[in-house]
N, C-alpha and C positions, 0 to 999 in steps of 0.2 A: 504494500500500500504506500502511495508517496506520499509524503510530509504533509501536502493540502488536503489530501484525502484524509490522512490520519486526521484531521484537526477538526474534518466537517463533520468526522464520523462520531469525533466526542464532544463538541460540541451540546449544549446543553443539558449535558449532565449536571454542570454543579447544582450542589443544596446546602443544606445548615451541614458543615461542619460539626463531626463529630471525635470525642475523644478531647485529653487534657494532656498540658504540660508535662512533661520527665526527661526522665534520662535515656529514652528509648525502647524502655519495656512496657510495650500496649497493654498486655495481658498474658494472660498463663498460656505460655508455647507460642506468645507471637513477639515481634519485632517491631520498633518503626525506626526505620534508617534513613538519614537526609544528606545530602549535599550529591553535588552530580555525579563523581566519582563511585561513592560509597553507594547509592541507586544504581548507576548505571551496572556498577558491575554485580550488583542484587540480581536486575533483569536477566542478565545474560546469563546466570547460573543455573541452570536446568536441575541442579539438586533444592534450589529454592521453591518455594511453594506463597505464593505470589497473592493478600488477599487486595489490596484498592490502594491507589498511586492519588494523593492529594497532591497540585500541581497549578503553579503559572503557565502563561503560554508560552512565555520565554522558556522557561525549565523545561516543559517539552521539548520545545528546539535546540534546544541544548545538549541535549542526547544522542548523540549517534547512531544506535539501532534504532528500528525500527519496532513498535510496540505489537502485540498481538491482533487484530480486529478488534473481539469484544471486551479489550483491558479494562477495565473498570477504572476509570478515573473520574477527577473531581475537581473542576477547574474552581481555585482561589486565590484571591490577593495575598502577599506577601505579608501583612498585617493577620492573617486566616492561619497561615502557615505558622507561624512563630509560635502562636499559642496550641500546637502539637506536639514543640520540640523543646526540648532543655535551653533555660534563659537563654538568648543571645543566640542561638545557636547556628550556624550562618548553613540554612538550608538550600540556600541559590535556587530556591524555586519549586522545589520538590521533598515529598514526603513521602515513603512508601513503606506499607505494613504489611509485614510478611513472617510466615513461620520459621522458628528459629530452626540453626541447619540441625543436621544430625548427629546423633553421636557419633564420633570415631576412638577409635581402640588402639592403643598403643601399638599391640603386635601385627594390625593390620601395616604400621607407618614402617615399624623397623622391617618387614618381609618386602616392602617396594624398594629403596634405593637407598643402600647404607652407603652409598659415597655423597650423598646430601646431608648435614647436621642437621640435629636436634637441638632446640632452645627450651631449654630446663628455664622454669619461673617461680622459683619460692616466693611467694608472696609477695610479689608484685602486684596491688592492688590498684594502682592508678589507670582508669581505663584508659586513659589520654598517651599512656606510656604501651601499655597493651598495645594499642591501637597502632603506635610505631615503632613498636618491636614487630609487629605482623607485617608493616611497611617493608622492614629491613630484613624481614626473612624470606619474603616474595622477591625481595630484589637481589638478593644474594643464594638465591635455591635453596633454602632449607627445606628441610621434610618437613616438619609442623612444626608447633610450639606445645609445650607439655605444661601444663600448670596445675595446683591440687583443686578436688572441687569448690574447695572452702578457700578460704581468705585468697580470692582471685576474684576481679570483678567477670558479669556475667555478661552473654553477649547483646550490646545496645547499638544504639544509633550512636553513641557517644566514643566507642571503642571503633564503630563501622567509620564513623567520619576522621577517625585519625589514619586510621590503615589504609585510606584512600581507596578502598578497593579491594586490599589484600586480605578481607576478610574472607572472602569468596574465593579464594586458590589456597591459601594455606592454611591447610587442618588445623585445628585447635583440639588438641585431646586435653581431659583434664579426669585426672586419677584423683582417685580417694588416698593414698599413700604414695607421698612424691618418695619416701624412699626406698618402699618396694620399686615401685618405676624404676629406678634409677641402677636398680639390683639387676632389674630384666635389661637394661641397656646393656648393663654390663655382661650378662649372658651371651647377649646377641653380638656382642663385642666392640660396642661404642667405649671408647676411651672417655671418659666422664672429667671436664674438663670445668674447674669453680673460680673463675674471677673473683679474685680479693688483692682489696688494693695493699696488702701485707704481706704479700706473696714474694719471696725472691727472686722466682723466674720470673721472666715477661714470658708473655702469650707464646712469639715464635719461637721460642725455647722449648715450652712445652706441649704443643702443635706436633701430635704425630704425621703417621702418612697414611693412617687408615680410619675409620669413621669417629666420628664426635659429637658426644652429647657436650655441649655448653650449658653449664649454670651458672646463673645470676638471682643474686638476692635483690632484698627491696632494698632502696636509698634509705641511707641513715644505718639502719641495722645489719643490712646484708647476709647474706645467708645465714640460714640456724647452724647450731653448729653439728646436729645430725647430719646435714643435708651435706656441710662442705666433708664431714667421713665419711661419706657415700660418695666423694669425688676422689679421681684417681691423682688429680692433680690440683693443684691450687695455682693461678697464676696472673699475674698484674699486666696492664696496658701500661706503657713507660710514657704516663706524661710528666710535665713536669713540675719541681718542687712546688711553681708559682701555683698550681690549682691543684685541692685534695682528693676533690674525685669528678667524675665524670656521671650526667643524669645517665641513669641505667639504658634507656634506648639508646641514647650515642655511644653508652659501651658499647652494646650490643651490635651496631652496626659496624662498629670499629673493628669489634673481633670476628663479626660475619665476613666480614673484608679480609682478614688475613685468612679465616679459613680457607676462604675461597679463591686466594691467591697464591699459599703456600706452594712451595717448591713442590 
């Protein structure tokens, strides 16, 4: 269908808006995800389950694919839209509710491609940081991201609009015991690798030549200290004296970087 046709076809749908402000969770086992990135690439994932697109006419145009014929959508002003989404929330025109994806299972991720890493998340609670650690894992191939079911925020609009998109390509598994997980990488024979900034080695030091699980703790506390004896290695990013540590996403891309360019 072309663009004008799409427009004539939804044309006079809008009505009273429905639903309230959050952080992106509508309801029990749905989703509302905003901004064009984080939407667009909603649409295009066929594992998504897609219920009604709140939207400008810009925001439509805005989108690349092409919509299905009977999409259900809801044309509103920007002012309509705001009040769907977490204060401020820079929607670009689009709001879209949809069920959250599926579970996945650790041993399904380790049996695909153990020369891809794994990003271990102790309790990383900040969705804004979730959201671009999933960025930097999309961009740098990891296999998924591993986080425990508890003290890890759950999947929102708010997590959806930092990853830009990468919520939709890279798994999100989250286990009940991050350090059973961490037992079974090591099974499977992930080299189990703990950023701490106290560490003696730097990273490319302890960087093997065969699969890796990466963990990182939360800022401030950083890993428990279960979690970093469930690591085979402890090892630091060499920045320098002038700054103490680094927000956990730009670790994390820093060290997805050298995973992924190691010798």
């Amino acid at each position: 269908m072309a663009k004008g046709e799409r427009k004539r076809a939804m044309r006079g749908r809008a009505g009273r808006m429905q639903g309230g402000r959050g952080s992106g969770r509508a309801s029990t086992g749905q989703v509302r995800l905003w901004g064009r990135h984080a939407v667009e690439a909603a649409l295009m994932n066929p594992a998504r389950s897609h219920r009604k697109l709140w939207a400008t006419r810009e925001g439509i145009d805005s989108l690349n694919g092409e919509l299905p014929p009977d999409f259900p959508v809801e044309y509103a002003d920007g002012a309509d839209l705001a009040r769907l989404v977490a204060r401020d929330a820079p929607h670009q025109g689009l709001v879209l509710e949809c069920a959250a994806l599926e579970d996945v299972f650790l041993d399904e991720i380790m049996d695909s491609d153990p020369a891809r890493p794994l990003v271990v998340l102790d309790q990383v609670t900040d969705p804004h940081n979730v959201g671009a650690i999933l960025r930097s894992a999309a961009a740098f191939n990891a296999a998924a991201i591993v986080t425990q079911d508890r003290h890890a925020p759950p999947e929102s609009g708010v997590v959806a609009k930092s990853a830009s998109g990468a919520l939709e390509v890279v798994p999100w598994v989250r286990v009940v015991n991050l350090a059973r997980a961490l037992e079974e990488m090591a099974e499977a024979g992930y080299w189990r690798i703990g950023l701490a900034g106290e560490a003696q080695a730097t990273l490319a030091e302890a960087l093997p030549a065969g699969p890796v699980a990466l963990v990182l703790g939360a800022e401030g506390e950083g890993m428990r200290h279960n979690i970093a004896g469930h690591c085979d290695a402890l090892a630091r990013l060499p920045i320098s004296e002038n700054m103490e540590s680094l927000n956990v996403s730009n670790a994390a891309a820093i060290a997805l970087y050298a995973i992924a360019t190691r010798g």
